[in-house]
C-alpha positions in Angstrom: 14.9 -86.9 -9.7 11.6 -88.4 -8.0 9.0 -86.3 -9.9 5.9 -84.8 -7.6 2.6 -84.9 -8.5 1.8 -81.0 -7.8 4.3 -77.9 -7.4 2.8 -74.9 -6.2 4.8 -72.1 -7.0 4.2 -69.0 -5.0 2.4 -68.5 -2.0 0.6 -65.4 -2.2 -3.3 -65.6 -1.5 -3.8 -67.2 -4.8 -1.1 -70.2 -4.1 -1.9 -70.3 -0.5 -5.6 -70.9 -0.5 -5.0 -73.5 -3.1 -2.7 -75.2 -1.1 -5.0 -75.1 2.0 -8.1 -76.6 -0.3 -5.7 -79.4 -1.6 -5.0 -80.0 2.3 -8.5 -79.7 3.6 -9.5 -82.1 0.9 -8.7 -86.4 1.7 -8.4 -86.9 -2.3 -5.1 -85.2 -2.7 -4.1 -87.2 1.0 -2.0 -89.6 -1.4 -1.0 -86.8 -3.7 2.5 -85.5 -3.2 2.7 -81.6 -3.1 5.1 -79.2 -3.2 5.2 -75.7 -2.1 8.4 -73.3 -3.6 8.4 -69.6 -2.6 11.2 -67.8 -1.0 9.3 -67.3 2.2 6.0 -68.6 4.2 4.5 -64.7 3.7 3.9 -64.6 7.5 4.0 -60.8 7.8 1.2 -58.1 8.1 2.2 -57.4 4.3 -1.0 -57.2 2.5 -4.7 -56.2 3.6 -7.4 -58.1 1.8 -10.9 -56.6 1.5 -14.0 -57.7 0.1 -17.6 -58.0 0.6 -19.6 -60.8 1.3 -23.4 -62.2 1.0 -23.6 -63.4 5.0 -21.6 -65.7 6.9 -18.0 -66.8 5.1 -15.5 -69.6 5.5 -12.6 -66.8 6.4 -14.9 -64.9 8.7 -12.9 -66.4 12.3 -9.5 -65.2 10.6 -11.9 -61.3 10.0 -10.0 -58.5 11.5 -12.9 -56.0 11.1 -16.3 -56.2 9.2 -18.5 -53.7 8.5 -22.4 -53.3 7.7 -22.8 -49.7 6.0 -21.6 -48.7 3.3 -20.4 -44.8 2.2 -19.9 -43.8 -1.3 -19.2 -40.1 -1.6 -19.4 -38.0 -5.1 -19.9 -34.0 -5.9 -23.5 -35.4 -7.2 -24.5 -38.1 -5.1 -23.4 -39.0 -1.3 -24.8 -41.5 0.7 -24.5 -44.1 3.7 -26.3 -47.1 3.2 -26.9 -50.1 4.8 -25.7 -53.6 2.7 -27.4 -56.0 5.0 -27.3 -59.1 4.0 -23.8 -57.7 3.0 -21.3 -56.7 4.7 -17.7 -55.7 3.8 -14.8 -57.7 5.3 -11.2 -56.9 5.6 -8.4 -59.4 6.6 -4.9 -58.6 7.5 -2.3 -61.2 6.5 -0.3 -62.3 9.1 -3.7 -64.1 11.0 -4.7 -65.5 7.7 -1.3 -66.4 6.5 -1.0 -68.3 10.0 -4.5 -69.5 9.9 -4.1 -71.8 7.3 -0.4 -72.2 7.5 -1.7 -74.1 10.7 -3.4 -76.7 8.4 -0.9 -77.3 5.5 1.8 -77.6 7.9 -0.3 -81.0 9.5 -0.3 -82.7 5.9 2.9 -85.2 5.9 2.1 -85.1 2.1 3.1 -81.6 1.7 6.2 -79.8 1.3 7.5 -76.4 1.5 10.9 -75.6 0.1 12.2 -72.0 0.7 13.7 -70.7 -2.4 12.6 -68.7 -5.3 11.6 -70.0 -8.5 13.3 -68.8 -12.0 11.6 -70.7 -14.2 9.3 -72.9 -15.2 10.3 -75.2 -18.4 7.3 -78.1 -19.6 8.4 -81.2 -21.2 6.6 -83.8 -23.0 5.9 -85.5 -19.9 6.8 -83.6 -16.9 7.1 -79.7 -16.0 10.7 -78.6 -14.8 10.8 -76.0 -11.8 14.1 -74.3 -12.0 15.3 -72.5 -8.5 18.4 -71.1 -7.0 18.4 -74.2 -4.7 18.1 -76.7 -7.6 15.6 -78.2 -9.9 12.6 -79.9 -9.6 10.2 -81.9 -11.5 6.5 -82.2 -11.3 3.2 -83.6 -13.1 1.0 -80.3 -12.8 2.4 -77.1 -11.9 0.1 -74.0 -10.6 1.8 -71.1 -10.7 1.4 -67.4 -9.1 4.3 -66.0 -9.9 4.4 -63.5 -12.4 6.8 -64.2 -15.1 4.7 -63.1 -18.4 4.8 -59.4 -18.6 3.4 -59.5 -22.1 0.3 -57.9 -21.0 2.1 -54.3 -20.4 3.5 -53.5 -23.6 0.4 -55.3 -25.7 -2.4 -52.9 -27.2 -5.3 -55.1 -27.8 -6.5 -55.0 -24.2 -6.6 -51.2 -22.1 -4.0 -52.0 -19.0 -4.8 -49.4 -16.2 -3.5 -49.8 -12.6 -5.2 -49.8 -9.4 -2.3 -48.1 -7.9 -2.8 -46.4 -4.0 -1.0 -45.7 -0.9 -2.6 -46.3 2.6 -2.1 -45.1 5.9 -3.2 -46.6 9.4 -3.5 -44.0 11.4 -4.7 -43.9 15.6 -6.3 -40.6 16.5 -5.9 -39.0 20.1 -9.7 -38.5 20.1 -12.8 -40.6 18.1 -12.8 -39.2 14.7 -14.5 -42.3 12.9 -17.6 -44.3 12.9 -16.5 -48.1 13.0 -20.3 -49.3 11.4 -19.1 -47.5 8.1 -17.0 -48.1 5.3 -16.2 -45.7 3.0 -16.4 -47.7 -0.3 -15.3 -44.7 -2.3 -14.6 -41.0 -2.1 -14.2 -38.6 -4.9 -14.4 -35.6 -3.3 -10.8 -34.6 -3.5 -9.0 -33.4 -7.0 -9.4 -35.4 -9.5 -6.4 -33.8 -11.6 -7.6 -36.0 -14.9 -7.9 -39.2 -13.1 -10.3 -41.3 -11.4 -9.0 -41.1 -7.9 -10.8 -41.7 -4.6 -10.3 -42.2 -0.9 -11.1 -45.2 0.9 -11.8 -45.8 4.6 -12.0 -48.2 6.7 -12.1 -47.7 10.9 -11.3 -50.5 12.8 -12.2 -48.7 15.6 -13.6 -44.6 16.6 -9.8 -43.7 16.4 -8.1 -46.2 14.3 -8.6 -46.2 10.1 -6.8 -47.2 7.6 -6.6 -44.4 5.0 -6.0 -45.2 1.8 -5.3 -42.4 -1.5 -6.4 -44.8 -4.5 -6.1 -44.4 -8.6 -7.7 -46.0 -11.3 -5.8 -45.1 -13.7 -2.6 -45.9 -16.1 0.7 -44.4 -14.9 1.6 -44.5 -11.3 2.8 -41.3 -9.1 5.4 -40.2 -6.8 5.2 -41.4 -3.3 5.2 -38.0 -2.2 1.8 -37.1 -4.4 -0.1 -39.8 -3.0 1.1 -38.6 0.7 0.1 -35.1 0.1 -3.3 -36.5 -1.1 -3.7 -37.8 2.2 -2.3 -35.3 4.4 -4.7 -33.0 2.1 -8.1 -35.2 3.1 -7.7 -35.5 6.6 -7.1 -31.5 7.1 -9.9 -31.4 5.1 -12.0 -33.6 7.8 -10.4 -31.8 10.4 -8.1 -34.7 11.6 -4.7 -33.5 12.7 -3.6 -35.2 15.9 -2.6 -38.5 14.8 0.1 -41.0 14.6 0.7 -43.2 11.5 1.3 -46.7 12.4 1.7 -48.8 9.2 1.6 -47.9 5.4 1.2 -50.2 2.5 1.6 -49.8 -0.9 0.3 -51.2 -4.1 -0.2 -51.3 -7.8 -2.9 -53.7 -9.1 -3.4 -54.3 -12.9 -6.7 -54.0 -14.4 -6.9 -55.6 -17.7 -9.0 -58.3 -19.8 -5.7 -59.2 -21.4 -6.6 -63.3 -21.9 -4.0 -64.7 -19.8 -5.7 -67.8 -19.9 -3.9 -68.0 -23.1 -0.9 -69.1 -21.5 -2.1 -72.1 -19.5 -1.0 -75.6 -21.1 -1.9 -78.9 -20.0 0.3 -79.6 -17.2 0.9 -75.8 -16.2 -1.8 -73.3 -14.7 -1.5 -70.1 -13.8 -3.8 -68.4 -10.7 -4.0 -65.3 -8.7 -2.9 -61.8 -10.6 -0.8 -64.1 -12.8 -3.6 -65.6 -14.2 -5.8 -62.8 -15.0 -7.3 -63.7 -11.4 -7.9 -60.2 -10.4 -11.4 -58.4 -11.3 -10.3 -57.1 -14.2 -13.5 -53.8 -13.7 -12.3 -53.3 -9.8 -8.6 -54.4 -9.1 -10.3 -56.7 -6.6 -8.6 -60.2 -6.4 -8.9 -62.1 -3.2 -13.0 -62.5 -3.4 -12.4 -64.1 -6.9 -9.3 -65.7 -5.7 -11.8 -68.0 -3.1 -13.8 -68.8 -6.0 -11.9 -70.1 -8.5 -9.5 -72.1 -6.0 -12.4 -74.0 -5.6 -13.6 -74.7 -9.1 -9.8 -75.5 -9.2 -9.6 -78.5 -6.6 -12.6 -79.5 -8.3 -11.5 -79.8 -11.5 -8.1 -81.1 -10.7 -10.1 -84.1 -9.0 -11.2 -84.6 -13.1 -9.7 -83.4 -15.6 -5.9 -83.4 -16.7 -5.7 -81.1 -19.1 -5.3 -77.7 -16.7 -5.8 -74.9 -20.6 -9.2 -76.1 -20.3 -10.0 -74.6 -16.9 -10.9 -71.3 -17.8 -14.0 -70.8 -19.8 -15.3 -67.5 -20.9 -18.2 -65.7 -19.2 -20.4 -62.6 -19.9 -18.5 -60.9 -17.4 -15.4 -60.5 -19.2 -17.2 -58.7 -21.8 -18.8 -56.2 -19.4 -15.3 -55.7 -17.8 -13.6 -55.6 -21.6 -16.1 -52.5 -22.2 -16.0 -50.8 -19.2 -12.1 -50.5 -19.1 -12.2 -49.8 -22.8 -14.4 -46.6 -21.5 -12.0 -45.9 -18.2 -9.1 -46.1 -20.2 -9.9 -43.5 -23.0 -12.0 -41.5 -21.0 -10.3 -41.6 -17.1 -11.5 -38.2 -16.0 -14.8 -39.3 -16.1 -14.7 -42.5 -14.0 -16.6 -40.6 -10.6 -19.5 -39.8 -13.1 -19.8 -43.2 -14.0 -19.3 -44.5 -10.8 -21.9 -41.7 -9.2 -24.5 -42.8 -11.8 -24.2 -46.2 -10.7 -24.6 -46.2 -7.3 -27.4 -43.9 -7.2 -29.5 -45.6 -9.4 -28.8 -49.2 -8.5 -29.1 -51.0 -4.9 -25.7 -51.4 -3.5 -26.7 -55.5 -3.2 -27.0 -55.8 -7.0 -23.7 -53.8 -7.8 -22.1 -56.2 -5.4 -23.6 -59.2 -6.8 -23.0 -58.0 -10.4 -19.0 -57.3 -9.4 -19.0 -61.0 -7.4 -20.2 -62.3 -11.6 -23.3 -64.0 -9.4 -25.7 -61.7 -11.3 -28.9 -62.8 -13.6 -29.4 -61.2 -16.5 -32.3 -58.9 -15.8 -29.9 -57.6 -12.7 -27.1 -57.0 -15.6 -29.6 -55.1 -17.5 -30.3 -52.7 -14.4 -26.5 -52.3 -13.9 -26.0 -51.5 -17.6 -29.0 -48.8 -17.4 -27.5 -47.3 -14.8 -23.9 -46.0 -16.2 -23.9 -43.3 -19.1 -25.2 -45.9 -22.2 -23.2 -43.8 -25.2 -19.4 -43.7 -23.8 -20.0 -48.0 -23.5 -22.5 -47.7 -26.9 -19.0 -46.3 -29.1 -16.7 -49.0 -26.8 -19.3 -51.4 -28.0 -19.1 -50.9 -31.8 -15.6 -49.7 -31.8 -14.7 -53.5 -30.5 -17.2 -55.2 -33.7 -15.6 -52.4 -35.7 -11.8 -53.6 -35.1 -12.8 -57.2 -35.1 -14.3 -57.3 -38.2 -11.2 -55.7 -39.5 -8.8 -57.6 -38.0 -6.9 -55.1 -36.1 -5.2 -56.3 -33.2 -4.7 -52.7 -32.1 -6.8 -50.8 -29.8 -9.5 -48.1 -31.5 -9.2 -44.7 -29.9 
């Protein structure tokens, strides 16, 4: 069995964009790669969003940008401009061609369709067991989500981003296509921290979208009659649904970096890839991709990738608060955005942020809740206690 120098298993964003780099890139031109999933993911499937300091490397593959921004709260309510921001959406199917284009050029590169079962590591290979056979590689970087350890653990708070969107076209112009509504909570909150977020790609087409922060998942039917409930509610009746999409995103610090060994890697939501304060992955996905090329082009050991950041600490606390405390989340997120500029939150969630702008984040969201978080964490350290302290 001739053994490969890379497998990529999985071709979500995570796997995909990786593969791209590696293809973009004339140091892996001698490489040999392989690419196992059980398709190419060239479908309208997923819709990425995220925002973006100025002109980006994805911008030709953009289905809509926007420059304002419209967070809405019982307390606070405001449009605002994020200039040199602006928040970007893609829909798969252009981006999953987009760079399907380039992959596709590299002889180098191969793509077997079949889905992955396993993935055993030996003492000087890594085995990728499929229902189409076996193969062997040198490194593998995986996206696949096989360790499900993180759900029934209690060290780390695991809540979901969990939502159900509609894109809707309206008989007459019911939206304004410079805005994107970031957040909503004005609808029920029933316990939760629940919001509605929309985004126009035109005066009568939006994608509406019923969103949770929040542990356990609901009916399909709940999340539907959240929606039919908003748009009666902005006086929005005559309208066709086009395409719905559905998701559940964890939102844990769980340290799945754990897991990495020296000739396996894992990326996207399988490697603890996704913001763990947002549910946001793909920004953070473009990222670390690159780090990753980068240090694949020097070191062989892939557990010592990760390194830990401030960051993690900040999203550690602030999930430690969601999670014992959910009903409270549009407080929180009402404090913050009206006492800090839209461009610092945005750099502070993209990890880009100095100190001193940490510090005006920090100031900004209710000091005791994250205070007790704080200590309870030193508290449960210092005792050993593996358990969460509610």
């Amino acid at each position: 069995m001739t053994k490969t120098d890379y497998i990529i298993t999985g071709v979500g964003a995570a796997g995909l964009i990786l593969a791209y780099r590696m293809a973009c890139d004339a140091y892996f031109d001698n490489k040999s790669i392989l690419i196992i999933d059980k398709n190419k993911n060239l479908t309208n499937n997923r819709t990425w969003c995220f925002w973006e300091n100025g002109e980006g490397e994805w911008d030709k593959l953009l289905h809509k940008t926007w420059p304002k921004i419209y967070f809405g709260s019982n307390d606070y309510s405001k449009v605002t401009d994020a200039t040199p921001y602006h928040y970007k959406m893609i829909r798969s199917a252009k981006f999953y061609k987009g760079l399907w284009d380039i992959i596709d050029k590299k002889p180098n590169i191969k793509f077997i369709n079949s889905t992955v079962k396993s993935i055993l590591e030996h003492d000087n290979d890594v085995e990728v067991i499929t229902d189409e056979g076996s193969f062997k590689g040198a490194k593998v970087i995986n996206s696949i989500e096989f360790n499900k350890h993180y759900l029934t653990q209690e060290k780390y708070p695991v809540l979901q981003q969990h939502f159900i969107g509609w894109f809707i076209k309206t008989q007459k112009n019911e939206f304004d296509d410079e805005v994107a509504t970031f957040m909503d909570f004005e609808i029920p909150q029933n316990g939760t921290t629940a919001f509605m977020y929309v985004l126009p790609s035109s005066k009568t087409e939006a994608l509406i979208e019923y969103t949770l922060f929040s542990e356990k998942l609901l009916t399909q039917a709940a999340y539907e009659k959240a929606i039919l409930a908003y748009l009666k509610n902005k006086g929005i009746e005559n309208y066709t649904i086009e395409e719905t999409e559905r998701g559940s995103i964890p939102m844990t610090s769980y340290k799945f970096q754990e897991y990495n060994t020296k000739n396996v890697i894992n990326i996207g939501t399988a490697g603890g890839w996704t913001k763990a304060s947002t549910g946001y992955t793909f920004r953070n996905t473009t990222k670390k991709t690159k780090q990753l090329v980068a240090f694949l082009k020097g070191e062989q050991n892939l557990s010592k990738f990760t390194k830990p950041s401030k960051f993690w600490f900040y999203d550690l606390f602030f999930l430690d608060v969601l999670a014992q405390h959910n009903e409270e989340g549009p407080n929180l997120f009402s404090s913050l955005f009206k006492k800090t500029k839209i461009q610092t939150i945005f750099k502070f969630l993209d990890e880009e942020s100095s100190l001193t702008e940490d510090l005006k984040i920090i100031k900004s969201v209710p000091s005791m809740r994250f205070a007790k978080a704080v200590l309870k964490r030193i508290i449960s350290k210092l005792r050993g206690n593996t358990r969460l302290i509610h």
